[in-house]
FINUMAR-877071 format. One record per residue (C-alpha): residue number from 1; x negated, y negated, z negated. Coordinates in Angstrom, 2 decimals. Layout:
- NUM:X:Y:Z
...
This chain:
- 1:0.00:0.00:0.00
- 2:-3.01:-2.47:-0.87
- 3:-4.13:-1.80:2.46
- 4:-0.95:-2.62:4.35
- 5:-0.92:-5.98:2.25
- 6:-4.29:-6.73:3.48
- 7:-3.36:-6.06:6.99
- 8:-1.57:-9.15:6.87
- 9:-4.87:-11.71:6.30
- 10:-6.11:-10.10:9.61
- 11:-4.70:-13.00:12.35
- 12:-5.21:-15.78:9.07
- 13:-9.10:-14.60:8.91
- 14:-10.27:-17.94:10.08
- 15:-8.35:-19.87:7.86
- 16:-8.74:-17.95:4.90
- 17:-12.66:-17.37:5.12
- 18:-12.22:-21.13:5.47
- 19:-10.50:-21.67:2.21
- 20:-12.93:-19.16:0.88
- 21:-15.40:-21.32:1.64
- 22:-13.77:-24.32:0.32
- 23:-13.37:-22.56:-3.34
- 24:-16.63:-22.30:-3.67
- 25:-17.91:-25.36:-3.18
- 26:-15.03:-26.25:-5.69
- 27:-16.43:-23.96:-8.16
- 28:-19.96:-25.27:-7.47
- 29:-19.11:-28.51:-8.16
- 30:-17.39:-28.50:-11.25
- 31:-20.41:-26.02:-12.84
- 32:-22.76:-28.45:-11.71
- 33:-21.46:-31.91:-13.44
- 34:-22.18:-30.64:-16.96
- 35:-25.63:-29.71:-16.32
- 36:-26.21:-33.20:-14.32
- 37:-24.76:-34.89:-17.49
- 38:-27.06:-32.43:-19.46
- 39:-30.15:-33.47:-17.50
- 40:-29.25:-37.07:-17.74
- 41:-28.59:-37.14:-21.33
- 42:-31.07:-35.44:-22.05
- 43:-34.25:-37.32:-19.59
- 44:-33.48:-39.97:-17.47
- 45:-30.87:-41.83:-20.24
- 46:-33.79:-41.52:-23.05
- 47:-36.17:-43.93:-21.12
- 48:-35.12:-46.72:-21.77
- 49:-32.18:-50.09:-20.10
- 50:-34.52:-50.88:-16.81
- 51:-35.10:-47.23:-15.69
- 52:-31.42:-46.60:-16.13
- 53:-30.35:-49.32:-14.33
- 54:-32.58:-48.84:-11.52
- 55:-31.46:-45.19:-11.45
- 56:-27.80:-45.91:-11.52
- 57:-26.67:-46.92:-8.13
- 58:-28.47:-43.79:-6.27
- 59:-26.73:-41.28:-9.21
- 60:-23.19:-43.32:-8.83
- 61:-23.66:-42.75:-4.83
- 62:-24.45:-39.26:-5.30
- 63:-21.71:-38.11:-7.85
- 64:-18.71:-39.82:-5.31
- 65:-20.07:-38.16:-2.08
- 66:-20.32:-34.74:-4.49
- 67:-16.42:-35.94:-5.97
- 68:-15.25:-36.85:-2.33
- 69:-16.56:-33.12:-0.96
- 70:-14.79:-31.64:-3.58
- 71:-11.60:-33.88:-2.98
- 72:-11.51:-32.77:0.79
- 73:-12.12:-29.22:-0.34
- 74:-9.44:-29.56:-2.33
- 75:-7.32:-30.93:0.20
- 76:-7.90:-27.94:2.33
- 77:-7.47:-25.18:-0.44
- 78:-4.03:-26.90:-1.30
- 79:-2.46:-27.25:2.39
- 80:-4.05:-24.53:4.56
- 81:-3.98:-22.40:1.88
- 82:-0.45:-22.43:1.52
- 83:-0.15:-22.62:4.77
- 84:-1.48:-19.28:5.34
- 85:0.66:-18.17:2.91
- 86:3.58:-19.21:4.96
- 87:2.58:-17.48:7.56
- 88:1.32:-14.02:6.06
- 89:4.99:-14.85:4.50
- 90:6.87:-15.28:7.77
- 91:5.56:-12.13:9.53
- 92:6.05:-10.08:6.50
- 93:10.10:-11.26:6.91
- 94:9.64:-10.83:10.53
- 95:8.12:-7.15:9.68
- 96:11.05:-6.27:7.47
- 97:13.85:-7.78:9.52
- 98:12.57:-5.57:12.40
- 99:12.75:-2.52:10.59
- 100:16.44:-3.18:9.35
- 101:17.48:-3.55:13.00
- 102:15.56:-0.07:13.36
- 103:18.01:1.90:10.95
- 104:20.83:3.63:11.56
- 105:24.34:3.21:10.23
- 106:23.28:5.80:7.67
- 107:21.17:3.27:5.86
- 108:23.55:0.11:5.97
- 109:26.23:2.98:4.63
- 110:23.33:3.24:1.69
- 111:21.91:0.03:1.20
- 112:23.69:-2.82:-0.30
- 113:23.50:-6.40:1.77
- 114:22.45:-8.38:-1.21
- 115:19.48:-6.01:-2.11
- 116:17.92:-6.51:1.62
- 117:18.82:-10.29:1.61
- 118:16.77:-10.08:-2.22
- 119:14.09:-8.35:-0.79
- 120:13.86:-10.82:2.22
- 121:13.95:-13.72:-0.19
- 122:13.10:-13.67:-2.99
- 123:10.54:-10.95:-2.68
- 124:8.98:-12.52:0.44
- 125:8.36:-15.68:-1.33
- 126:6.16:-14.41:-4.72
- 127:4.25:-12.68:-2.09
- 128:3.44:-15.68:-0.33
- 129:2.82:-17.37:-3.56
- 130:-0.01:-14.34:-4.43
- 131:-1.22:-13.99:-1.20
- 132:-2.54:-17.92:-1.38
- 133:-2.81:-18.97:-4.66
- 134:-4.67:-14.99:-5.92
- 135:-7.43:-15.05:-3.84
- 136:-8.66:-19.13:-4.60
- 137:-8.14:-18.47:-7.97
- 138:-10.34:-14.77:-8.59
- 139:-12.87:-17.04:-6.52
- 140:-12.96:-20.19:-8.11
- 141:-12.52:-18.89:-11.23
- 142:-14.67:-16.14:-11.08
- 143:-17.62:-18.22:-9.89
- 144:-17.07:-20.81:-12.93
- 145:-16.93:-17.89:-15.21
- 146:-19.95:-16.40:-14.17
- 147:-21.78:-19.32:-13.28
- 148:-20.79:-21.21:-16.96
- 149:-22.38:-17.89:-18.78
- 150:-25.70:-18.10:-16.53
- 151:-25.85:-21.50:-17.46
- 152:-25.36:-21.22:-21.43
- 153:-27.29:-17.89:-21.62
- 154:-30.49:-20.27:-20.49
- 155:-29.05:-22.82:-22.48
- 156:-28.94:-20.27:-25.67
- 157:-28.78:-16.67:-25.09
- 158:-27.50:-15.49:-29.17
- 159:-24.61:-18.44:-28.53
- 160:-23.42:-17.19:-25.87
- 161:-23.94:-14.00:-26.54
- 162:-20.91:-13.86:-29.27
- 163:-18.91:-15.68:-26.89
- 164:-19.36:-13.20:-24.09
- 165:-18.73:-10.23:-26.69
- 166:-15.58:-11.91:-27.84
- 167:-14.42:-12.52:-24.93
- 168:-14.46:-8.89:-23.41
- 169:-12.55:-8.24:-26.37
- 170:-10.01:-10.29:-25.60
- 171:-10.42:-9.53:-22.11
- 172:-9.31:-5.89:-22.97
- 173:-6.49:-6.65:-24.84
- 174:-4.97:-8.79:-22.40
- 175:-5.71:-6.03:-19.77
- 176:-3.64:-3.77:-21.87
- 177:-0.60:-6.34:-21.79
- 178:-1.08:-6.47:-18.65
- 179:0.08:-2.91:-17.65
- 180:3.28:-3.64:-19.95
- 181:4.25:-6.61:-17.90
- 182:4.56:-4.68:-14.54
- 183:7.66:-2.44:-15.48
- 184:9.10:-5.47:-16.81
- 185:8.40:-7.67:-13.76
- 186:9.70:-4.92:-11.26
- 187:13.12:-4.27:-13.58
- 188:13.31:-8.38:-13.35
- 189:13.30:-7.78:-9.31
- 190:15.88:-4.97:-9.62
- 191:17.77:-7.26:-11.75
- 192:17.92:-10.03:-9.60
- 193:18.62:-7.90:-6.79
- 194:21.80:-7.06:-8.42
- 195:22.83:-10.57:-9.57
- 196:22.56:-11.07:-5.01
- 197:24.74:-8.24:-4.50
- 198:27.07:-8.59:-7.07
- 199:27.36:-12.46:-5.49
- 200:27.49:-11.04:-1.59
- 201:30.40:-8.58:-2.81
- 202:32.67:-11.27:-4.37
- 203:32.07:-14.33:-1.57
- 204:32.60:-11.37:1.15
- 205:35.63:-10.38:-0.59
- 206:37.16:-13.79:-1.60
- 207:40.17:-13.98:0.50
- 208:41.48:-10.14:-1.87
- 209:40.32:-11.43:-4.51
- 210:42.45:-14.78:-4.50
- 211:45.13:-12.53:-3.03
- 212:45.59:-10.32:-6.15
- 213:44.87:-13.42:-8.66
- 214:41.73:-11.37:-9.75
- 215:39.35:-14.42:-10.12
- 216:38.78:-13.08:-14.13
- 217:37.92:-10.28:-12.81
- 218:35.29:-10.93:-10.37
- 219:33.91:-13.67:-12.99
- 220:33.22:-10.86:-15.53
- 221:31.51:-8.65:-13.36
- 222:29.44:-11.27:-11.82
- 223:28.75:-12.42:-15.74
- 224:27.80:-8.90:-16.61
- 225:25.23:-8.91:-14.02
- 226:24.19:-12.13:-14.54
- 227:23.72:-10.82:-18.22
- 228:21.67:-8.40:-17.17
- 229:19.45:-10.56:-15.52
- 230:19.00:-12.67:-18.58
- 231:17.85:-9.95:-20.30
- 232:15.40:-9.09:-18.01
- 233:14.40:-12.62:-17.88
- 234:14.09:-12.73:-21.46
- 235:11.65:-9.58:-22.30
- 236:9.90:-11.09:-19.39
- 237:9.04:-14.07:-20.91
- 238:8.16:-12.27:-23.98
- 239:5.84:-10.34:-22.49
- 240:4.31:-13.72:-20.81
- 241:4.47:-15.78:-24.48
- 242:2.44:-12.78:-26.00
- 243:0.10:-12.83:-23.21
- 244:-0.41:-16.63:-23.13
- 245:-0.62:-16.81:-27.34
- 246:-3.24:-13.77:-26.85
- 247:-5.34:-16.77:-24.35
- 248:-4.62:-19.61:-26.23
- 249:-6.39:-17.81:-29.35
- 250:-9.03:-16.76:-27.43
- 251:-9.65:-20.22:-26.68
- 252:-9.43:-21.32:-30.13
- 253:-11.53:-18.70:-31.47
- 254:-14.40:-19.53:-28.84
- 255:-14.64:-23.53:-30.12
- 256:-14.88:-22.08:-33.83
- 257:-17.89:-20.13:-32.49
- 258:-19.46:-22.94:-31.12
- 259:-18.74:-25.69:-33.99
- 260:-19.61:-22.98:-36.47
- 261:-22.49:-20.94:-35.17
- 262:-23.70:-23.96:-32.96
- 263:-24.02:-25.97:-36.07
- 264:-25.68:-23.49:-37.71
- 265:-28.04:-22.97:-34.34
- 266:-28.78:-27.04:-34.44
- 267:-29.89:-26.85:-38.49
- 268:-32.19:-23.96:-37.85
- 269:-34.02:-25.90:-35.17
- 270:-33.01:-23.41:-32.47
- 271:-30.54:-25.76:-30.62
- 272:-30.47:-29.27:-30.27
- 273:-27.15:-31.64:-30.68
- 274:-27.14:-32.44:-26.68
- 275:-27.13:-28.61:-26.00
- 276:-24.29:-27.64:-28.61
- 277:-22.72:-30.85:-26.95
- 278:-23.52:-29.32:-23.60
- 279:-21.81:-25.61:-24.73
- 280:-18.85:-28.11:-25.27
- 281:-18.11:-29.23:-22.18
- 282:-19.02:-25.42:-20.32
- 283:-16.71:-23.91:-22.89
- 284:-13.67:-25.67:-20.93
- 285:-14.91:-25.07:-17.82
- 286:-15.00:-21.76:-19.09
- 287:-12.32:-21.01:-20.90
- 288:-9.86:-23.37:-18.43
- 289:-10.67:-20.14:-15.55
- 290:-9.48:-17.51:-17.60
- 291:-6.48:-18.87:-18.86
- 292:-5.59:-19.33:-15.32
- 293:-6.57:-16.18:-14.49
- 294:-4.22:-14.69:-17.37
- 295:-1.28:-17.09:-15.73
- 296:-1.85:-15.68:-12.03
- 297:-1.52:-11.94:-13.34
- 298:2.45:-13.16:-13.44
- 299:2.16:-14.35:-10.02
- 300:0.14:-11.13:-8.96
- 301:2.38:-8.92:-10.87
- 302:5.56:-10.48:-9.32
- 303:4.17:-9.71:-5.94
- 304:3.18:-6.91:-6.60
- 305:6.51:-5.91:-7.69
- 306:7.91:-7.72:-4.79
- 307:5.39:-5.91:-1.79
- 308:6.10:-2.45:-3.60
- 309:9.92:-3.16:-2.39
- 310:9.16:-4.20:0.92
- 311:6.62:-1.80:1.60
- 312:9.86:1.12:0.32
- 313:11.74:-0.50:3.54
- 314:8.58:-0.47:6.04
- 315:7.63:2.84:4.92
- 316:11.09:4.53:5.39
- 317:11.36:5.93:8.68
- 318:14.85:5.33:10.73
- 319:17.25:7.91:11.03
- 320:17.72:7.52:14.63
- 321:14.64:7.68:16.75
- 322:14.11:7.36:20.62
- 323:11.97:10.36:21.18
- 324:8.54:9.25:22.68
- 325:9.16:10.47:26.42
- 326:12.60:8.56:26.30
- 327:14.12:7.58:29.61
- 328:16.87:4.99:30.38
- 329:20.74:6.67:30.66
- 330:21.29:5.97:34.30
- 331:25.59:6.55:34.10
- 332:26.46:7.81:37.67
- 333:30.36:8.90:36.83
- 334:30.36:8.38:32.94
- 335:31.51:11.95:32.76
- 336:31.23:12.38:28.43
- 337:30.93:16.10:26.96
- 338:30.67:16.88:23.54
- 339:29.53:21.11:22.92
- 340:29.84:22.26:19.44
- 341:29.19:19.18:17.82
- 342:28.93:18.98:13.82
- 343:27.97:16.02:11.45
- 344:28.47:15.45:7.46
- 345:27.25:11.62:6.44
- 346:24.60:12.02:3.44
- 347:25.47:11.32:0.47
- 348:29.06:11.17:1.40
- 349:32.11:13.16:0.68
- 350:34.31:11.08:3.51
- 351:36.34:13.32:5.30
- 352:34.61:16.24:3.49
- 353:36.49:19.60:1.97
- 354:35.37:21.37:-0.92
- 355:36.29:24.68:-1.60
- 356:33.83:27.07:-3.47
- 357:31.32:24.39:-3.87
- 358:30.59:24.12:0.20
- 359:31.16:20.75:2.04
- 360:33.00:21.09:5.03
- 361:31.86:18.56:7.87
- 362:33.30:15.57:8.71
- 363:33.06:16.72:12.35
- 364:32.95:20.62:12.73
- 365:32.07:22.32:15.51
- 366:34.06:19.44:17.80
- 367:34.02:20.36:21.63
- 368:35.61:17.61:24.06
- 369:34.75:17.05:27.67
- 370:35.95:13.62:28.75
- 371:36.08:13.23:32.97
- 372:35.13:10.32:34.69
- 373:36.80:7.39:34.59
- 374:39.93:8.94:32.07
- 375:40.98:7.64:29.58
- 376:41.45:9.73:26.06
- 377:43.27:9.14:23.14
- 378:42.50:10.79:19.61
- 379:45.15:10.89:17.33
- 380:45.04:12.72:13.77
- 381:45.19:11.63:10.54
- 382:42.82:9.67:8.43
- 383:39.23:10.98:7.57
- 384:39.95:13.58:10.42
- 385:36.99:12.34:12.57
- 386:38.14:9.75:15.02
- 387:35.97:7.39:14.12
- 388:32.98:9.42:13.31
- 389:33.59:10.93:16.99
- 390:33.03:7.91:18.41
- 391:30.67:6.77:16.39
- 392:28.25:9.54:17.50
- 393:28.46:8.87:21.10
- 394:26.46:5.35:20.92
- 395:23.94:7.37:18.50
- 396:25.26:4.98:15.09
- 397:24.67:8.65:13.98
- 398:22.75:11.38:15.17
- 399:24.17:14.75:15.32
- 400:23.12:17.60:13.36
- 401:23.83:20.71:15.50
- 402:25.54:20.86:19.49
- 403:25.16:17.81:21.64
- 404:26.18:15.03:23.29
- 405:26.05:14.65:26.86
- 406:26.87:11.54:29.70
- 407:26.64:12.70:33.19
- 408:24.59:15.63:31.62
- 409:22.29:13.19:29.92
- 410:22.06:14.51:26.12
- 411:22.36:10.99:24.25
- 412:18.82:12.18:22.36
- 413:16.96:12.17:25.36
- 414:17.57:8.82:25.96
- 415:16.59:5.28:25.33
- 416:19.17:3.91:22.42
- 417:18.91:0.10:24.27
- 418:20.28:1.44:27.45
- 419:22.81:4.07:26.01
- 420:24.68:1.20:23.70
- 421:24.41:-1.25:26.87
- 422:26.77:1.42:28.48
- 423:28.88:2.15:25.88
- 424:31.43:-0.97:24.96
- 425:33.16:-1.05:21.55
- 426:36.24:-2.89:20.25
- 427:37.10:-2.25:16.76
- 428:39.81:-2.87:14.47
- 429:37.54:-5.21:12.42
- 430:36.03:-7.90:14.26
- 431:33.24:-9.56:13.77
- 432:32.24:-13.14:14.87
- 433:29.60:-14.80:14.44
- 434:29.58:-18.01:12.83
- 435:29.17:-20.19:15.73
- 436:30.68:-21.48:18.79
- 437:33.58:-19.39:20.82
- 438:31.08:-19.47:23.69
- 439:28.36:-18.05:22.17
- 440:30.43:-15.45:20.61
- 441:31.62:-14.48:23.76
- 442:28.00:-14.81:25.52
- 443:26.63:-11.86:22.78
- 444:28.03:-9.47:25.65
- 445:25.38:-10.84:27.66
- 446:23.17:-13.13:26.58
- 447:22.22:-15.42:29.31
- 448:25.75:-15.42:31.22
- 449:26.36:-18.45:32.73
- 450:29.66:-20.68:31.60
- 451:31.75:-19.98:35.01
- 452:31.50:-15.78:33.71
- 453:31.76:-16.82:30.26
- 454:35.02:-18.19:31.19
- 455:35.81:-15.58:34.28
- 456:35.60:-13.08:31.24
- 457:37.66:-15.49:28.61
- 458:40.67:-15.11:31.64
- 459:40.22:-11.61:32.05
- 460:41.07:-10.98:28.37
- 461:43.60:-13.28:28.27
- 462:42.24:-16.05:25.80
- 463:41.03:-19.17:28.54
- 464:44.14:-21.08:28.10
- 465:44.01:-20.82:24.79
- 466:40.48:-21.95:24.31
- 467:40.77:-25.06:26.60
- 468:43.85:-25.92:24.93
- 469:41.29:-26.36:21.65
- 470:39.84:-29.81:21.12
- 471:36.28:-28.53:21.85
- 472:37.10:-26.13:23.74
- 473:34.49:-23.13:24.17
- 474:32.46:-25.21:21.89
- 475:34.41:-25.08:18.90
- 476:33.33:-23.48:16.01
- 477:35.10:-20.21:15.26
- 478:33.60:-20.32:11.13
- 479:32.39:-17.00:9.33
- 480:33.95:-14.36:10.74
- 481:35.95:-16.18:13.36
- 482:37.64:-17.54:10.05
- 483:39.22:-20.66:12.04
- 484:41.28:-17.79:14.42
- 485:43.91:-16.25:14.11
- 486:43.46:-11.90:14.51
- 487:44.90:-11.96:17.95
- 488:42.50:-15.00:19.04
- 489:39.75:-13.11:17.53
- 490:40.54:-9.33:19.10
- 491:40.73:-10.94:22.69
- 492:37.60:-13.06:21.95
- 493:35.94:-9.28:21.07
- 494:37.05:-7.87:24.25
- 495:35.98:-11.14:26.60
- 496:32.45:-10.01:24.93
- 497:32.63:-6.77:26.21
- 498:34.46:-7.89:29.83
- 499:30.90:-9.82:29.93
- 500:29.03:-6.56:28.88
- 501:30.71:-4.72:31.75
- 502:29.99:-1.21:30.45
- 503:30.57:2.16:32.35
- 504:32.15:4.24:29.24
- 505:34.86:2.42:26.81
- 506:35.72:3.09:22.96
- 507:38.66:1.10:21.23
- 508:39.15:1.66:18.09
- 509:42.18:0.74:16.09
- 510:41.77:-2.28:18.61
- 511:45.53:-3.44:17.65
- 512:46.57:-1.50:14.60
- 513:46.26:-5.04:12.59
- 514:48.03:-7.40:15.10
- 515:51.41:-8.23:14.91
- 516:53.91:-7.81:17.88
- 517:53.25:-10.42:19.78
- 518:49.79:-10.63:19.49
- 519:49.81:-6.58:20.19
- 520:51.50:-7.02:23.14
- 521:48.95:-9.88:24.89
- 522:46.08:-8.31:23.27
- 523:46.97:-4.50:24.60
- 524:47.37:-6.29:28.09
- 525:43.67:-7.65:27.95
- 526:42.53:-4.19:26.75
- 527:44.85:-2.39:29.62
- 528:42.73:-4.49:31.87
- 529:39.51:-3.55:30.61
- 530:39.86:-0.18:30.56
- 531:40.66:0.18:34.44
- 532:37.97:2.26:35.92
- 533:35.79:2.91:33.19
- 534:35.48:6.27:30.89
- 535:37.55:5.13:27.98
- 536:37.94:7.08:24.52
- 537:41.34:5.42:22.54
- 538:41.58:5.86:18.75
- 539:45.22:5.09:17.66
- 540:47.77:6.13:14.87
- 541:49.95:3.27:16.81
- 542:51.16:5.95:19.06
- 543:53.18:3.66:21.53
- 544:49.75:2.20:22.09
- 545:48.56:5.28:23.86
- 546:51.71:6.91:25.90
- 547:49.83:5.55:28.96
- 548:46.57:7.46:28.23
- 549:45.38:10.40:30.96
- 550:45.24:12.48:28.09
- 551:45.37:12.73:24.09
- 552:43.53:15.11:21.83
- 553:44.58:16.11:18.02
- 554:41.67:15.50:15.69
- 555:41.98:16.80:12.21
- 556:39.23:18.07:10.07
- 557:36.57:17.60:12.34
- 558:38.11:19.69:15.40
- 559:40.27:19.26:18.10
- 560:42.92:21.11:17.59
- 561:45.28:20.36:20.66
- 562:45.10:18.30:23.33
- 563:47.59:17.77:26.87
- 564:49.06:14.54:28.21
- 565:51.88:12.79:26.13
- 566:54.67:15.13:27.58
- 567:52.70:18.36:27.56
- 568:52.23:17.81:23.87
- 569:55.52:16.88:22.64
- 570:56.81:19.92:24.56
- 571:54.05:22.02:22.41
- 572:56.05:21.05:18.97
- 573:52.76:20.47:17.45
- 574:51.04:17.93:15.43
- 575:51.19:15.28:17.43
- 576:55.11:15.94:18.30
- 577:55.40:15.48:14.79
- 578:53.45:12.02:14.20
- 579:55.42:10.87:17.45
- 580:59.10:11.94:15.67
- 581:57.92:10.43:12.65
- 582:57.36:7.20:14.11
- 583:59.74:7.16:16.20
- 584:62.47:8.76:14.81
- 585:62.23:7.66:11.38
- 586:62.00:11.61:10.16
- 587:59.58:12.42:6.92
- 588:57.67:15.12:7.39
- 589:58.97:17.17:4.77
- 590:62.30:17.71:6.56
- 591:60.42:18.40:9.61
- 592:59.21:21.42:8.06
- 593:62.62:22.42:6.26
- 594:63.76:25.10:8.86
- 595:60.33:26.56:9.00
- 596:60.46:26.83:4.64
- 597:64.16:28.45:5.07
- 598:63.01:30.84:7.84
- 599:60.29:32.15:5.74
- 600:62.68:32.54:2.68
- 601:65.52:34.47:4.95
């Protein structure tokens, strides 16, 4: 892990050997004004008014071109430092934002939102903050500390020999604390990850929770995580106050050495006042390093705890892989064929059946063949596999025995860019992004010019409407196409895929949430779009799908029947009976009356 963190200096090489540089002239400086002041005091200032004076103009020049070094220095340490920061910072979001778009559904079905936004933040930022600030300071600091003990040793070696000796024993205590502050500064991460998803859930969820009144509610959960956070804060800083009293002794106990055994040093003739005054001002030069040392190790430890979760993400490998000899899907006919297909999510029990301790699949042993250009509805109840059907055929999941095939390309053989840019999808929940109506639209195809933006507006049904806004497609459709109403939105969704102009078609639940009206324009747009193209229909809204070629019975992973509308309401089977109960206003349970009294006779 180290090594993938110092992967990152590589293109920032020349600027950080540059601040490297720049720290140690820092350091340099700042050792060498208390032995100039020694050597003054101690020579040139003993000989009397005239030799000072003559003495003072070349020493005043030399200390500001020294002090004006050091400022630039400083200058540079402070701004391209952090600069390089920034940027080890900004690829390291770049890094992990690329490797969430490489995951499957699986992971997103795993992973809560506000735990990758936390790691993306607030992670990414102590990093940046270590990956500056960590290196100047082991440098600078490390060079005064060694350099200040060269100095006193030749100054007086038995002096500074009790303050080296105390301070490694402080040194080793504060290593120990140390060690305790990293499981408390990775819990604070975890913590503060949940206080961000606990926040993403209730602003994502506002408009149920104002509908059911449940503000109370959604305040006390967010307070109990909030809580926790607090208390993570807390032992944190406990941890940090026993750490920083542990320095601030050390300090104190290091001027008592020098007061006490340099005084005693200066009576036995083996140190003179200007020396012990000397010892003085080295022992905050001295001491000054280490207590910032001691304050970057929460710094260090924060990123440390902050790379460890990045590097969890970068080091995960995606579900869904293009296989290295990957070739584009080159649809001829968009002929679809699905042989013995079976899938169970991970860590789910969706759809699943237990019985004897065994999880059934969510799709089990599912064969379909789909012809070109029909168009196939699957009907069957909830968390019988509809969805998950689909959702396989654009690889969201990969499938874990049987196949998938398009014009006898198996979906794993080929590139996942080119198989999604055949495949369009219309859901039941759609999303827009929260920008203008023709950039929502232009996500189809990025790069469409405005006269097919708006050629695929008419085809599905929503131009008028749009120039009849004030803005027109320039208006501003708000999170989530917030501003529209679910009918505006749905044909906005299927103008993106009109633009997209894919060979093979899935609509899913495209109008289940739609009211009449805005069912009726909405299933002409989607009529429309479906001409000519491979199209797979997911419906319990069975007058949505009377026109289809064909319709196939999903339930419990299988297709268990499947014939044209007529074909299948002459079988008396399961989808006879959805039809009668929708139509015909009869409950199932009296449905399957005569069948109970038959087996009783």
């Amino acid at each position: 892990m180290f090594r993938r963190f110092l992967a990152y200096y590589g293109p920032q090489k020349h600027l950080f050997i540059a601040d490297t540089v720049c720290a140690l002239v820092i350091a340099g400086i700042d050792l060498a004004f208390p032995s100039i002041l020694r050597s003054l005091t101690g020579g040139l200032f003993t000989e009397g008014p005239s030799a000072i004076m003559a003495s003072l103009g070349m020493i005043a020049a030399g200390l500001v071109a020294m002090y004006l070094v050091r400022c630039a220095c400083r200058y540079f340490v402070s701004a391209q430092g952090h600069i390089m920061g920034a940027r080890m910072e900004s690829k390291m979001r770049q890094d992990l934002f690329d490797q969430y778009e490489r995951f499957s559904f699986s992971y997103f079905d795993r992973v809560n939102s506000g735990d990758m936004m936390s790691r993306v933040v607030n992670d990414l930022f102590d990093i940046c903050e270590a990956a500056h600030h960590v290196p100047e300071w082991i440098i600078i600091c490390g060079v005064e500390i060694v350099g200040a003990f060269v100095i006193l040793f030749t100054i007086s070696p038995v002096l500074a020999g009790v303050m080296a000796a105390v301070t490694a024993l402080f040194v080793v205590v504060m290593v120990r604390q140390n060690f305790r502050m990293r499981a408390v500064y990775t819990d604070n991460r975890l913590k503060i990850s949940g206080v961000n998803s606990q926040l993403q859930d209730s602003l994502a969820g506002m408009r149920v929770v104002k509908s059911f009144a449940n503000e109370e509610t959604e305040r006390a959960k967010f307070r109990r995580s909030n809580d926790r956070y607090l208390d993570s804060k807390e032992a944190m800083y406990r941890v940090m106050g026993t750490y920083q009293a542990t320095s601030a002794l050390m300090t104190g106990v290091l001027f008592t050495i020098i007061v006490v055994l340099g005084g005693y040093l200066v009576a036995q003739g083996q140190m003179t006042a200007v020396d012990m005054a000397t010892f003085a001002l080295y022992i905050s030069l001295f001491t000054t390093p280490i207590e910032t040392l001691v304050n970057s190790t929460e710094t260090f430890q924060k990123a440390i705890a902050g790379f460890r979760r990045m590097d969890e993400v970068l080091m995960s490998t995606p579900d869904v892989l293009d296989k290295p000899d990957a070739r584009p899907l080159e649809v001829s006919a968009g002929a679809i064929e699905y042989r013995d297909v079976c899938f169970t999510y991970e860590d789910r029990e969706i759809g699943a059946d237990r019985r004897a301790g065994v999880e059934r699949p969510v799709i089990d042993h599912l064969s379909l063949s789909i012809r070109p250009g029909e168009t196939i509805a699957l009907v069957g109840p909830s968390g019988g596999g509809k969805s998950t059907t689909c959702s396989l055929l654009p690889r969201f999941y990969d499938v874990q025995s049987g196949s998938i095939t398009i014009d006898g390309q198996d979906v794993r053989d080929v590139t996942q860019e080119s198989l999604r840019r055949a495949i369009g999808l219309v859901q039941q929940d759609v999303y827009l992004f929260d920008g203008t109506i023709r950039e929502n639209i232009a996500y189809g195809r990025p790069g469409a010019t405005n006269d097919e933006i708006a050629q695929a507006a008419r085809r599905a049904n929503i131009h008028d409407f749009i120039e009849s806004l004030e803005d027109g497609y320039d208006t501003v459709v708000g999170e989530r196409g917030g501003r529209l109403s679910g009918g505006q939105k749905q044909r906005i969704a299927i103008a993106r895929v009109f633009l997209k102009d894919p060979k093979i078609l899935i609509l899913d639940e495209a109008t289940s949430a739609l009211d009449n009206e805005s069912e009726e324009a909405v299933q002409e747009s989607l009529e429309r779009l479906a001409a000519d193209r491979t199209t797979i229909i997911i419906a319990h809204r069975l007058s949505t799908i009377k026109g289809a070629d064909e319709i196939a019975t999903v339930e419990h992973g299988q297709v268990v029947e499947r014939g044209t509308h007529e074909e299948l309401l002459a079988r008396g089977g399961t989808y006879a009976r959805y039809y009668r109960m929708q139509f015909e206003g009869v409950r199932a349970r009296e449905l399957d009356e005569p069948a109970a009294t038959a087996t009783h006779g």
